[in-house]
N, C-alpha and C positions, 0 to 999 in steps of 0.2 A: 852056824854063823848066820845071822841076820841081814837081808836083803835090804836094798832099796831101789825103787823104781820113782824116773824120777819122767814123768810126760809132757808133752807141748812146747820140748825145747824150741826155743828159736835157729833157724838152721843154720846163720852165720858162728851164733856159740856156740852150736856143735861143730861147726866144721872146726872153728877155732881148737876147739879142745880137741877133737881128731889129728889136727898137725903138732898141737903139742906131745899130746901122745906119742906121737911116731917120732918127733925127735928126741923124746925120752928111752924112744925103745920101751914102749911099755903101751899096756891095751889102754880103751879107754877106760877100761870099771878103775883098771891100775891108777892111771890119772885121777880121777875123780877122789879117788881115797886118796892121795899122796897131797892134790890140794888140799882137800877135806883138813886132813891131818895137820899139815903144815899151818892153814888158818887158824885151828883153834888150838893149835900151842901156842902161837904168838899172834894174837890179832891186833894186837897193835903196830904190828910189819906194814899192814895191810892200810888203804884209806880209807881215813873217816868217815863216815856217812856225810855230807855236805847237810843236810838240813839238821841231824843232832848235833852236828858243832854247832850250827844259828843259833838253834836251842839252849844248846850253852851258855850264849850270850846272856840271854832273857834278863833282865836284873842286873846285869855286869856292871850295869854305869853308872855310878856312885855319884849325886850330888848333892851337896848342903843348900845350893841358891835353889830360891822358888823361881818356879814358871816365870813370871815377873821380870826377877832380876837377872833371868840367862836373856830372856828379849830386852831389856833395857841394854845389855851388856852386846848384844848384836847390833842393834840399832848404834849404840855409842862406836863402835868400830866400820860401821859403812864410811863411808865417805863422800861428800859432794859431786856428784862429776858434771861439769859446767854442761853437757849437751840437753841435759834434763831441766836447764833451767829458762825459765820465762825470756822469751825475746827467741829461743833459737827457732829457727822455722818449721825443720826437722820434726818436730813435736810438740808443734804449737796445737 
């Protein structure tokens, strides 16, 4: 049967995995194969990596207007707001 050795753990994730163990009733190699196991049947149980979903996105966003007409189309939905306008002192 095939080993693995696995070095430089961080000692908070082994402690972690040590308390799991114990409340598994089982060692930690026990542990280690039972998550092992459990991840790669279902790794979709499990969360996403946060930067390949971002990745995901890459291209999602579908538009027909040009550059152009989405800033025309932001501009036409601002709106005036009287503080910004000539006379107020505030920002004269």
């Amino acid at each position: 049967m095939p080993n693995l050795q696995v070095k430089d753990i961080d000692e908070k994730l082994y402690s972690l995995l040590r308390e799991k163990a114990q409340s598994e009733n089982r060692s930690i190699s026990q542990e280690v194969v039972t998550i092992l196991e459990e991840y790669l049947a279902n790794p979709r149980s499990f969360k996403p990596n946060p930067a390949q979903e971002f990745l995901k996105l890459t291209g999602a966003w579908k538009e027909n207007r040009s550059p152009e007409e989405i800033i025309e189309d932001i501009r036409k939905s601002r709106t005036t707001n009287p503080r910004f306008e000539s006379g107020n002192d505030i920002f004269a």
